[in-house]
C-alpha positions in Angstrom: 23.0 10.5 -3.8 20.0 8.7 -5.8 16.8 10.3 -4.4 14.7 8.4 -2.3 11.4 7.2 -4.0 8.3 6.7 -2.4 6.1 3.8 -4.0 2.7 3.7 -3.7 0.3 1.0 -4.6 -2.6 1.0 -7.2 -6.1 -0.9 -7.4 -7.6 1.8 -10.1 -6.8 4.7 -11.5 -8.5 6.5 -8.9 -5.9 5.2 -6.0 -2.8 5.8 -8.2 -4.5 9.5 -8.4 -5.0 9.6 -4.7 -1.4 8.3 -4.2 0.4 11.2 -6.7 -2.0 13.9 -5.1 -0.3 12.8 -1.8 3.3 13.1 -3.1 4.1 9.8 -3.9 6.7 9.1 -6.8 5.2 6.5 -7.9 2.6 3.5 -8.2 3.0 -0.7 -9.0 0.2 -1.9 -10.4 -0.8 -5.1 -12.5 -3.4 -6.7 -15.2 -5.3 -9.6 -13.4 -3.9 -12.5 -15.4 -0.6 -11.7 -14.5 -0.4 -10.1 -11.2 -0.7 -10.8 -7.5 -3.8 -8.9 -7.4 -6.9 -10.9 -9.4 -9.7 -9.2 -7.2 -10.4 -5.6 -6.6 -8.0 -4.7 -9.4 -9.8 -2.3 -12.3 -6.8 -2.4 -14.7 -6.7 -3.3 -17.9 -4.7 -2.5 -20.7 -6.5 0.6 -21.6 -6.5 1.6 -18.2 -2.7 1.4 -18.3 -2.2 3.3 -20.6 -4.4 6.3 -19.2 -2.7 5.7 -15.9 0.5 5.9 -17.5 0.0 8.7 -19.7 -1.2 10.8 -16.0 1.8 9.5 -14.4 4.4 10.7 -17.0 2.6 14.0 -17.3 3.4 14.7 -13.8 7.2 13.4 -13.8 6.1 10.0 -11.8 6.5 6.7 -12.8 4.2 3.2 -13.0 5.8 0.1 -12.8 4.0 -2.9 -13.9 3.4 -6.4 -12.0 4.3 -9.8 -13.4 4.9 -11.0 -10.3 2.7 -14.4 -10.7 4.0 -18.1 -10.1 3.8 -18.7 -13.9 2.5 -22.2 -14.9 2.6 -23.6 -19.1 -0.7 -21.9 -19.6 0.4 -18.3 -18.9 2.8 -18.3 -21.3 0.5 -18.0 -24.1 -0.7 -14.8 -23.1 2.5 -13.0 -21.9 4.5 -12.1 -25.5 1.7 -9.8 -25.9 1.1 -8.7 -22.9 4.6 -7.6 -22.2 4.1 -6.4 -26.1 1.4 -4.1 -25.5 3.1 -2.6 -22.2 6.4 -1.9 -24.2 4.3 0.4 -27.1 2.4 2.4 -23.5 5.8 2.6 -22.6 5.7 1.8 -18.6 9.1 2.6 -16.5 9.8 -1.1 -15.3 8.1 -4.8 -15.5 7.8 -6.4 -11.7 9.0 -10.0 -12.2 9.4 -13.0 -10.4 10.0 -15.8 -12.3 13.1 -16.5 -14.6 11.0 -17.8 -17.3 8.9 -14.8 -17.7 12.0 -12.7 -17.8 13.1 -14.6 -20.0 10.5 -14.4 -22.1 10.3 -10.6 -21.6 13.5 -10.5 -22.8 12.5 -11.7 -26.2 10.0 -9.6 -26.9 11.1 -6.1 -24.6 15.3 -6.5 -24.7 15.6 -3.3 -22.8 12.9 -3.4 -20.5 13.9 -2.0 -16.8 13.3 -5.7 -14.4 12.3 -5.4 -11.1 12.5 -8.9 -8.7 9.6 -9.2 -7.2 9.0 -9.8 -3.5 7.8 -13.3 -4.6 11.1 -14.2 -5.6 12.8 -14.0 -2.4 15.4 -12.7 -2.8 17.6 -12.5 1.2 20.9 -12.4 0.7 24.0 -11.0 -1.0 25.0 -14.0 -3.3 21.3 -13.9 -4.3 21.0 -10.3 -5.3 24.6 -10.4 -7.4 23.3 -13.0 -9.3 19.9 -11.0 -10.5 22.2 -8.2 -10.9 24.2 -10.2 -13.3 21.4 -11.4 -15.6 20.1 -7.5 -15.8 17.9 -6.9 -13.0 17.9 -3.2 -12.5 16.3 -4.0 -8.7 15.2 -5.9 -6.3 12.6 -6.1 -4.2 13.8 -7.7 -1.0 11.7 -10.3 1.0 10.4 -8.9 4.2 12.1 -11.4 6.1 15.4 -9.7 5.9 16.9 -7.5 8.6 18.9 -4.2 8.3 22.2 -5.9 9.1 21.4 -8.0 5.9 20.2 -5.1 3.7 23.2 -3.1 4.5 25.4 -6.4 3.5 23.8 -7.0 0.0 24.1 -3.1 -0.6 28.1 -3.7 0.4 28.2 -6.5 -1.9 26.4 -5.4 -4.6 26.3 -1.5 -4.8 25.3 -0.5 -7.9 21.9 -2.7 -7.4 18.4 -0.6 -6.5 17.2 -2.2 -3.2 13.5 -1.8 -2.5 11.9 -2.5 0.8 8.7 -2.8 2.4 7.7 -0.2 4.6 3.8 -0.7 5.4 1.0 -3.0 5.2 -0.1 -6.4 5.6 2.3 -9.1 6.1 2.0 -13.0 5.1 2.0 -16.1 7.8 3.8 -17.7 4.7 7.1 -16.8 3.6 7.2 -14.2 1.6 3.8 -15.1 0.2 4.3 -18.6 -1.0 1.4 -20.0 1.0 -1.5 -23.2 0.5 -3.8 -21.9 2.7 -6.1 -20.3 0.0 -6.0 -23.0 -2.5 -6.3 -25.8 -0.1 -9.5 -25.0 1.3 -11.7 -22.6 -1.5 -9.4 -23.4 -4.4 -8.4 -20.4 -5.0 -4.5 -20.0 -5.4 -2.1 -17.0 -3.7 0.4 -17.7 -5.8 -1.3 -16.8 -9.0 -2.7 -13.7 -7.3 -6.6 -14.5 -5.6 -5.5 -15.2 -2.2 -9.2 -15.2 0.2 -7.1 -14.5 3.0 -8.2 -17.6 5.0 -5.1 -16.7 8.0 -7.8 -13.7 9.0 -10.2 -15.7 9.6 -11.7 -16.8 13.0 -11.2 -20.5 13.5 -13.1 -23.1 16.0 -10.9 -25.6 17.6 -12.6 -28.9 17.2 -10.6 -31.9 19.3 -9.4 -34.8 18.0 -7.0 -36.2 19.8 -7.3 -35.2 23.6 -3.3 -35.6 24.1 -2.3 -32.8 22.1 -1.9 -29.5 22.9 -2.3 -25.7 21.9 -2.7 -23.2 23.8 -5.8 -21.0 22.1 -7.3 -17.4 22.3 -10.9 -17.2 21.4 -13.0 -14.2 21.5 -16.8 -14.3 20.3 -15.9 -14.2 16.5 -14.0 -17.5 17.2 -9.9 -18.1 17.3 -7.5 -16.0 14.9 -4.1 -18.0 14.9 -2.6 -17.2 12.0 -3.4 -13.4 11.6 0.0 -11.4 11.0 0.3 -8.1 12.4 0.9 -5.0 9.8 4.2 -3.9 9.0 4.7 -0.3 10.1 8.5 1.2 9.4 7.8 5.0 9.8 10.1 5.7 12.8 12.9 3.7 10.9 12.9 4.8 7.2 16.6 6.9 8.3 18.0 3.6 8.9 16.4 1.7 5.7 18.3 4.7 3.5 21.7 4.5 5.1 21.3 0.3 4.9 21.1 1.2 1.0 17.4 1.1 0.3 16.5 3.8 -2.2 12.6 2.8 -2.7 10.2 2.6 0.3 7.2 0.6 -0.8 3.7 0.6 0.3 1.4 -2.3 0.6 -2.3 -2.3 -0.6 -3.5 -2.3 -4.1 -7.0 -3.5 -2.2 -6.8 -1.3 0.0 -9.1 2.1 0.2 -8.2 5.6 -1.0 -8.6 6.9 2.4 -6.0 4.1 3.4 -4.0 5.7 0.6 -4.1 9.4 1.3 -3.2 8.6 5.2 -0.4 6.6 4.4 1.6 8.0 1.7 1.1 11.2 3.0 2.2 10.2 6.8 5.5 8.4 4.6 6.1 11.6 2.6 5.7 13.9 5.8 8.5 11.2 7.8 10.6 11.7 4.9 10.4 15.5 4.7 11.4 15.4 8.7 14.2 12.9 7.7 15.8 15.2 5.0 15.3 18.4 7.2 19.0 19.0 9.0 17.8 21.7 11.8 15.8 18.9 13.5 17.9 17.7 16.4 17.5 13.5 16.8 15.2 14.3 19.8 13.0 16.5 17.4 12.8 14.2 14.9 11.7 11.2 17.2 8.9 13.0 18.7 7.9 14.2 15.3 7.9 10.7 14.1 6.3 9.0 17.3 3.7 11.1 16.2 3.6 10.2 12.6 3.1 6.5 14.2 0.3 7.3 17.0 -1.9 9.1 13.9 -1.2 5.7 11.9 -2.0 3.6 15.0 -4.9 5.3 16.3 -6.7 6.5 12.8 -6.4 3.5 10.4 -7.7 0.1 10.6 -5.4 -2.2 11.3 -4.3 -5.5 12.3 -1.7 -4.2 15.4 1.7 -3.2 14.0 5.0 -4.8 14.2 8.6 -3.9 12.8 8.3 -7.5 11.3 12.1 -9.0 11.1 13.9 -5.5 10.3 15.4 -5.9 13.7 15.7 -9.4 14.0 12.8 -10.0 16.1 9.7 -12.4 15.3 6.9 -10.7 13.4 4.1 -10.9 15.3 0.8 -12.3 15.2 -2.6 -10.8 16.1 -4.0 -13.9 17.9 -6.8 -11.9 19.9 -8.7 -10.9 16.7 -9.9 -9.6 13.2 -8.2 -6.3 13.6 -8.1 -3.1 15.2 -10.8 -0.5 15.4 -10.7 3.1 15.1 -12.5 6.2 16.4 -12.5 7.9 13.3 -14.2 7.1 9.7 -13.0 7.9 6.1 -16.5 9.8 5.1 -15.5 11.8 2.0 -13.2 12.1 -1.1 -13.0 16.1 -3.0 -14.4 16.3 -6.3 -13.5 20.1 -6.5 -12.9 23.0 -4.7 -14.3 26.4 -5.6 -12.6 29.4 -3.8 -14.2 28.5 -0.4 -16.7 25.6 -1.5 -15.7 22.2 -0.8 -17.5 19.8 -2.9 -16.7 16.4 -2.1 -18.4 12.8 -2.5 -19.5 11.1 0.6 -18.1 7.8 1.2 -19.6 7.3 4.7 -22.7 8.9 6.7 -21.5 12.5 7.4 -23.9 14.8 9.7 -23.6 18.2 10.6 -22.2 18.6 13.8 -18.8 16.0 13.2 -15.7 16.9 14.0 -13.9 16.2 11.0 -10.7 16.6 9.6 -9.5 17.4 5.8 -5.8 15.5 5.5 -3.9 17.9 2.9 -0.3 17.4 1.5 2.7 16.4 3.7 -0.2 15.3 6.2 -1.2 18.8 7.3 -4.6 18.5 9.0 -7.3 20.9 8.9 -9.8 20.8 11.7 -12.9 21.6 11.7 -16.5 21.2 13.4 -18.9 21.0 10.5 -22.0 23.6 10.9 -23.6 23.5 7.6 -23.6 21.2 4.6 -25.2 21.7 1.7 -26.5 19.3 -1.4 -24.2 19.8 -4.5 -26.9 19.4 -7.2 -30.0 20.8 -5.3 -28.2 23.5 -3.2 -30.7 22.5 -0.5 -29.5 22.7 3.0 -28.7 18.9 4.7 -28.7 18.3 8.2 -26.5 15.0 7.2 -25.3 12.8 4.0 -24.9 8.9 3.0 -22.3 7.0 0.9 -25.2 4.3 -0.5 -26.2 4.4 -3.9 -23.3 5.5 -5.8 -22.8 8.9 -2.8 -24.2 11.7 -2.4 -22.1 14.8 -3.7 -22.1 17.5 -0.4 -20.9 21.0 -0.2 -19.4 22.8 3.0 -17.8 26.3 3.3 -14.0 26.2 4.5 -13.7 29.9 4.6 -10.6 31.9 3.0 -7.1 30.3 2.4 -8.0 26.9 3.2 -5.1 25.4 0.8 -7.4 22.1 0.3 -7.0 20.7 -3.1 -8.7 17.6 -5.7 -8.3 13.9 -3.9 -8.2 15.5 -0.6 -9.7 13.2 1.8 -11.9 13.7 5.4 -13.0 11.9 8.2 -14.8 12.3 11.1 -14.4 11.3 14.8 -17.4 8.7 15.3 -19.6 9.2 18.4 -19.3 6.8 21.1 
């Protein structure tokens, strides 16, 4: 049996870090021009090539986005660009359009195609014809349920299915959506979406005989806000449909978002693979898994989107959810029971906080003293403005805490 990779996504180099440190096997990210990420992406070529050179080091992989709707223009571009990302030697080239891969072809003959999300691809006749013109996987559309993703696997077996397991999801299908470009001109199909179905909206009436039935809280109306996706209590029955890559959304996203999630993922998988769990065990081991997600992330409400062949769901009551506890700190170092870590967020002594290491084992502790990295002063608290601060704390012997570990704290009410 093929083993089961986890996919993380990348913004910098300092996520796909984040996201390796946290077991995942590996990271899709993308150059601006060409990707589905324009804003609050750092890569460029040179920082592909460091991030692949990490990756391969460590036995993980980095597969690259392409993933735009291509128009004349981009063309230009993209012989080198696929040229430069043949000689850095990434594992595969995310592609939706059958120009570019085409035009990939031509320059990169042997480079491993993934079908992007954006090509939406949902059905079994679909997926044998990418198979058939050398697509080494697809990337299913999230609007496809586990009957159907066990039917293409039938159908086409030898094909790599990848599927969605986390993050936002789109009011448009699949991502193919107007909203962005109609009103700030700024187009989600070529990757600088502003996200206009989050915002709050005011109903202004025109015609008094029409109806719509409208939820407004003080930040104004939110009517076309999709919940997140959250699959963790059903990655058993994503593998058995035929799915052999569970992907991650949020290249925007924070590291703290990425340490939490793959980590959670990675744990759910270890509890999948372990046989001397009974099915009771493992439910209440992964209800669990979905209460820390649900209670200690920001988030927009979850829903199981059209897996099981309901309606995704919309979060018409507002912006998102809130939580009681606060990424505050990313680890620099640790040396033998000194903790040095930079502060993202106002940390003070006295927090409860918690250190999330590998395979989302938690470390609690109630911070009693804190001291200054670079002046070894004593601080009563620290701030994550002006670049943040670098603070120290004792964990005592055997910790087990290591680089990119992350902490929170539980914010006073």
């Amino acid at each position: 049996m093929k083993k089961i990779e986890l996919l993380a996504p990348a913004g910098n180099i300092l996520k796909m870090k984040t996201a390796f440190a946290y077991d995942a096997d590996a990271v899709y990210l993308g150059i601006p021009d060409f990707s589905m990420r324009v804003r609050i992406n750092q890569f460029n070529m040179a920082e592909v090539k460091k991030a692949t050179e990490y990756a391969h080091e460590r036995k993980k992989k980095v597969y690259v986005t392409i993933n735009i709707v291509a128009h004349n223009k981009h063309f230009k571009k993209l012989p080198d660009h696929v040229k430069k990302l043949k000689e850095i030697g990434v594992d595969a080239l995310i592609v939706s359009d059958p120009g570019v891969m085409q035009a990939i072809r031509k320059v990169w003959p042997k480079a491993e195609i993934h079908l992007s999300t954006q090509a939406n691809c949902t059905n079994a006749e679909t997926a044998k014809f990418w198979y058939e013109q050398g697509v080494k996987r697809v990337v299913l559309g999230r609007e496809v349920t586990l009957d159907e993703i066990k039917e293409i696997h039938k159908a086409v077996p030898k094909l790599e299915l990848e599927y969605f397991i986390h993050g936002a999801m789109c009011m448009a299908y699949s991502g193919r959506c107007f909203l962005s470009k109609q009103i700030l001109d700024r187009s989600g199909n070529l990757g600088d979406c502003a996200q206009p179905c989050r915002w709050g909206y005011y109903m202004k009436t025109i015609n008094h005989d029409d109806e719509f039935e409208l939820v407004e809280e003080e930040h104004g109306s939110y009517i076309l806000n999709s919940k997140d996706l959250c699959l963790v209590k059903y990655l058993k029955e994503l593998i058995s449909a035929g799915v052999i890559s569970l992907k991650i959304e949020g290249r925007a996203k924070s590291v703290y978002y990425q340490a939490v999630v793959c980590s959670v993922y990675r744990k759910a998988m270890n509890l999948i693979s372990d046989k001397k769990l009974s099915k009771k065990e493992l439910d209440i081991e992964l209800d669990a898994l979905f209460k820390e997600l649900k209670t200690k992330l920001v988030h927009r409400g979850y829903t199981t989107g059209f897996l099981l062949k309901d309606k995704a769901e919309q979060n018409i009551t507002n912006a998102h959810t809130k939580s009681d506890w606060e990424f505050c700190g990313q680890v620099l170092k640790v040396k033998g029971n000194m903790l040095h870590f930079k502060v993202h967020n106002t940390i003070k002594v006295g927090d409860q906080v918690e250190i999330i290491k590998q395979n989302y084992d938690i470390m609690k502790i109630r911070l009693k003293e804190m001291w200054n990295a670079k002046t070894r002063d004593k601080m009563d608290e620290a701030h994550g403005g002006g670049g943040g601060q670098i603070a120290m704390i004792d964990l005592g012997d055997n910790h087990g805490v290591d680089e990119l570990a992350v902490l929170r704290r539980k914010m006073i009410k």
